[in-house]
VOZADREN-664900 format. One line per field, with one value per residue (C-alpha): y negated, x, z; residue in one letter. Coordinates in nm, 3 decimals, decimal comma. Example, Ala and Ser with C-alpha at 12.3 -4.5 7.8 and 13.67 -1.06 7.14 Angstrom:
<pts>
y	0,450 | 0,106
x	1,230 | 1,367
z	0,780 | 0,714
rest	A | S
</pts>
This chain:
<pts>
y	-1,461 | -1,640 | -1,382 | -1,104 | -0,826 | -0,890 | -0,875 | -0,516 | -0,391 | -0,520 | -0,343 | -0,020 | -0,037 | -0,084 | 0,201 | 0,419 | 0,306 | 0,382 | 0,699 | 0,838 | 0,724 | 0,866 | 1,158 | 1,231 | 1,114 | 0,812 | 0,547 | 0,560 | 0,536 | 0,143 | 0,205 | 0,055 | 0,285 | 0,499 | 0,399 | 0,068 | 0,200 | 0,513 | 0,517 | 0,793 | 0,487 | 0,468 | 0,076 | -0,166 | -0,274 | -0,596 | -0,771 | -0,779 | -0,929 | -0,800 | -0,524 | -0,405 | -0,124 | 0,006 | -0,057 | 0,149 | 0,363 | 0,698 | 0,895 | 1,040 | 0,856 | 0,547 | 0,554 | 0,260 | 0,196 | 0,116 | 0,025 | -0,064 | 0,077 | 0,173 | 0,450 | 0,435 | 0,717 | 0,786 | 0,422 | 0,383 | 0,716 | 0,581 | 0,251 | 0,449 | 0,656 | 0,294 | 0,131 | 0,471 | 0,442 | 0,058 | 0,160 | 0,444 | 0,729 | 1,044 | 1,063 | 0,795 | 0,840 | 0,706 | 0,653 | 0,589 | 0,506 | 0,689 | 0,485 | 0,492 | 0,735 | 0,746 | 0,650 | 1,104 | 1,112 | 0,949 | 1,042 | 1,156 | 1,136 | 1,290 | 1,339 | 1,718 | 1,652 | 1,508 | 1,769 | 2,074 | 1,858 | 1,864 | 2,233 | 2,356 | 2,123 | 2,326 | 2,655 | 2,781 | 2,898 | 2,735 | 2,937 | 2,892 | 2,532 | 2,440 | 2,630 | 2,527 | 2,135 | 2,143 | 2,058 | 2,017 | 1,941 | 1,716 | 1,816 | 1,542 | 1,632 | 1,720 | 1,492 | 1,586 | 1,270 | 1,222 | 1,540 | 1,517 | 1,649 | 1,542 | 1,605 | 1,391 | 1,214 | 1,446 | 1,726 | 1,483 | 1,419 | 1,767 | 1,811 | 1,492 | 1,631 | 1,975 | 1,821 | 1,637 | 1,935 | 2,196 | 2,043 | 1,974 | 1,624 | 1,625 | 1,860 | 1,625 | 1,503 | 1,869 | 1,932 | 1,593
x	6,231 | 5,989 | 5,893 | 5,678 | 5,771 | 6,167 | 6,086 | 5,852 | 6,232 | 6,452 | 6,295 | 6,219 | 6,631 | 6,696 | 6,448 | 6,641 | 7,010 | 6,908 | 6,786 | 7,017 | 7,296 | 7,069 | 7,032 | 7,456 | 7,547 | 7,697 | 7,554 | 7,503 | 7,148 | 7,128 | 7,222 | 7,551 | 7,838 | 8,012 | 8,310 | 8,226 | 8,562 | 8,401 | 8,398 | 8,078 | 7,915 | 7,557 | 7,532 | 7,347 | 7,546 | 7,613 | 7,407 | 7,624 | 7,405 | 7,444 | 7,693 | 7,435 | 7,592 | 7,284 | 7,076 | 7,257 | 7,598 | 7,623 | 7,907 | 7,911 | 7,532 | 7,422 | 7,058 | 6,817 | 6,502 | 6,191 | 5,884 | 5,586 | 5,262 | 5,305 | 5,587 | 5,800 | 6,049 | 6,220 | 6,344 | 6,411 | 6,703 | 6,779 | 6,868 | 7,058 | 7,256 | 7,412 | 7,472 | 7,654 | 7,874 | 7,903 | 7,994 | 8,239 | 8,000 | 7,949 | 7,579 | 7,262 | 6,925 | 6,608 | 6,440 | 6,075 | 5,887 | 5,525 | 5,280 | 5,195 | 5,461 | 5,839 | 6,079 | 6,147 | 5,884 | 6,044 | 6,055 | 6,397 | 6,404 | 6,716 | 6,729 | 6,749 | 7,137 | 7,201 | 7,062 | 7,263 | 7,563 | 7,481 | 7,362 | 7,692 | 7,926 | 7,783 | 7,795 | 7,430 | 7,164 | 6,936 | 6,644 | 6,885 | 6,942 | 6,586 | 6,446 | 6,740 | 6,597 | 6,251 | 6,303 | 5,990 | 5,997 | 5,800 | 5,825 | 5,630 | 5,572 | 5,841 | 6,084 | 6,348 | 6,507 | 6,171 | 6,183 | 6,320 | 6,338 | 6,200 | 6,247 | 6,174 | 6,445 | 6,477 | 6,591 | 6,837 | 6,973 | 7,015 | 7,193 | 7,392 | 7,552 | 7,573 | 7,770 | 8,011 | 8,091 | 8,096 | 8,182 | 8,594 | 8,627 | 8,682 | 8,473 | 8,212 | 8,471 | 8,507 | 8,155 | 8,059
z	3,316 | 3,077 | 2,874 | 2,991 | 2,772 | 2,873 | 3,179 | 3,174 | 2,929 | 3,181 | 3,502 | 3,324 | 3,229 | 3,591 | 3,736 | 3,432 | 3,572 | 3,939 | 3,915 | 3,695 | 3,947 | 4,293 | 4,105 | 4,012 | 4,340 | 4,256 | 4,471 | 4,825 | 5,042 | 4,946 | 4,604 | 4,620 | 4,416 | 4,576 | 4,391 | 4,202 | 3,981 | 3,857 | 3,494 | 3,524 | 3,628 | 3,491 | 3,423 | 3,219 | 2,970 | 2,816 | 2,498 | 2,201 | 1,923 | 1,606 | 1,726 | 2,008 | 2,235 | 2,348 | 2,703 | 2,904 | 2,920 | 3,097 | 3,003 | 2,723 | 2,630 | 2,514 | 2,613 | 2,420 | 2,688 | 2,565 | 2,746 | 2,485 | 2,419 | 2,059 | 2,032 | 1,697 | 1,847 | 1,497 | 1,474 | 1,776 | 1,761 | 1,432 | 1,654 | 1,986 | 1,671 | 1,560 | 1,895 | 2,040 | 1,734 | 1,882 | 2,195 | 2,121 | 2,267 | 2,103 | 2,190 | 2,161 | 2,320 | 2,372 | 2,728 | 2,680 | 3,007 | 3,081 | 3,197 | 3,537 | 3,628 | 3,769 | 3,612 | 3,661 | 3,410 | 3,151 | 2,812 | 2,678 | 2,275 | 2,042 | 1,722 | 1,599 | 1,494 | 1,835 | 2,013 | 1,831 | 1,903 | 2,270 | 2,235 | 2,124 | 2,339 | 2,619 | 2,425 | 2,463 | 2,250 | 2,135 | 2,296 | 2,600 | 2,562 | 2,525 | 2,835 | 3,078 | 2,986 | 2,909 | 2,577 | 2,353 | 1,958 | 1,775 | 1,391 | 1,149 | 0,821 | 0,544 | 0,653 | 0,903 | 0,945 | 1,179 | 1,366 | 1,723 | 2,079 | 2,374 | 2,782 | 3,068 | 3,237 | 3,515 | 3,299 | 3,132 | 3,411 | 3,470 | 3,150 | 3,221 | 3,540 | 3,372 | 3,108 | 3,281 | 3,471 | 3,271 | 2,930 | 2,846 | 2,744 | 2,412 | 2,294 | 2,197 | 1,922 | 1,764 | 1,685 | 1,526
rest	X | X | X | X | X | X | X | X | X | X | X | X | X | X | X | X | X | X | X | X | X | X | X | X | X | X | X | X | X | X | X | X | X | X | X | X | X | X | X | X | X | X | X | X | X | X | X | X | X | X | X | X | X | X | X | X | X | X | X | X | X | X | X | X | X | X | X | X | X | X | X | X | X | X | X | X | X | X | X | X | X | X | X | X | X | X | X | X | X | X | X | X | X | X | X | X | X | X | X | X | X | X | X | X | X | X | X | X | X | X | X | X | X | X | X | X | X | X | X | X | X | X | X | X | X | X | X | X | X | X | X | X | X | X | X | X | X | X | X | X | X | X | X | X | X | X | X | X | X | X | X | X | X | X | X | X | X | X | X | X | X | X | X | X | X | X | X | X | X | X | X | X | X | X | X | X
</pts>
């Protein structure tokens, strides 16, 4: 790959994809799935152009990566909003990468909206809801459309496993 930057987006999508699929089980010790037929499948997913579906797909998320230095988090789940809606999936995300870290200590982003939706698919509270996942807000000024939530990407995947067990498919539809 010629270009540096593609490169750095490309690997941290990877490190994302892998551990999210060590973590649910889903691969075995080489990394190799389990069932390669597996529609829970965390996988990369394919440029589209214009009608972008997002980095990577893991039912019922569209996550958007991002590696880069300067953060712009309320675009960027402005941006995972429109390519879930590309892709069919109820939820986008954003998976920011921590310097110098694992790819554990990730930085989960979701927009306020997003996150009640999850909140109440799984039927908690929201003082509930934000312990169980280590949710932390980040409230900017008078605007809400810039407010948002943030974990790390282990307790995402926490809530992604939780989800898929625990939450009827379906549901997700209901509380749009």
């Amino acid at each position: 790959m010629a270009n540096p930057n593609k490169a750095r987006g490309t690997a941290w999508e990877s490190a994302v994809r892998d551990y999210l699929n060590q973590f649910l089980g889903l691969v075995d010790e080489r990394g190799e799935f389990l069932d390669p037929f597996n529609a829970g499948n965390v996988r990369r997913a394919a440029q589209e152009g214009a009608r972008d579906v997002g980095d990577i797909h893991c039912v019922p998320f569209v996550l958007e990566a991002k590696n880069t230095a300067s953060p712009a988090v309320p675009t960027w789940i402005r941006q995972a909003k429109v390519e879930a809606k590309h892709a069919g999936f109820p939820f986008g995300v954003v998976v920011q990468k921590v310097r110098g870290s694992a790819a554990a200590a990730g930085r989960v982003h979701v927009s306020v909206r997003t996150w009640t939706r999850i909140r109440i698919a799984h039927g908690m509270s929201t003082g509930e809801f934000a312990a169980l996942y280590g949710w932390s807000a980040s409230l900017r000024g008078l605007d809400t459309s810039r407010w948002y939530l943030t974990t790390t990407l282990r307790d995402f995947a926490h809530l992604v496993d939780d989800y898929r067990r625990n939450v009827p498919s379906g549901v997700t539809r209901a509380v749009r």
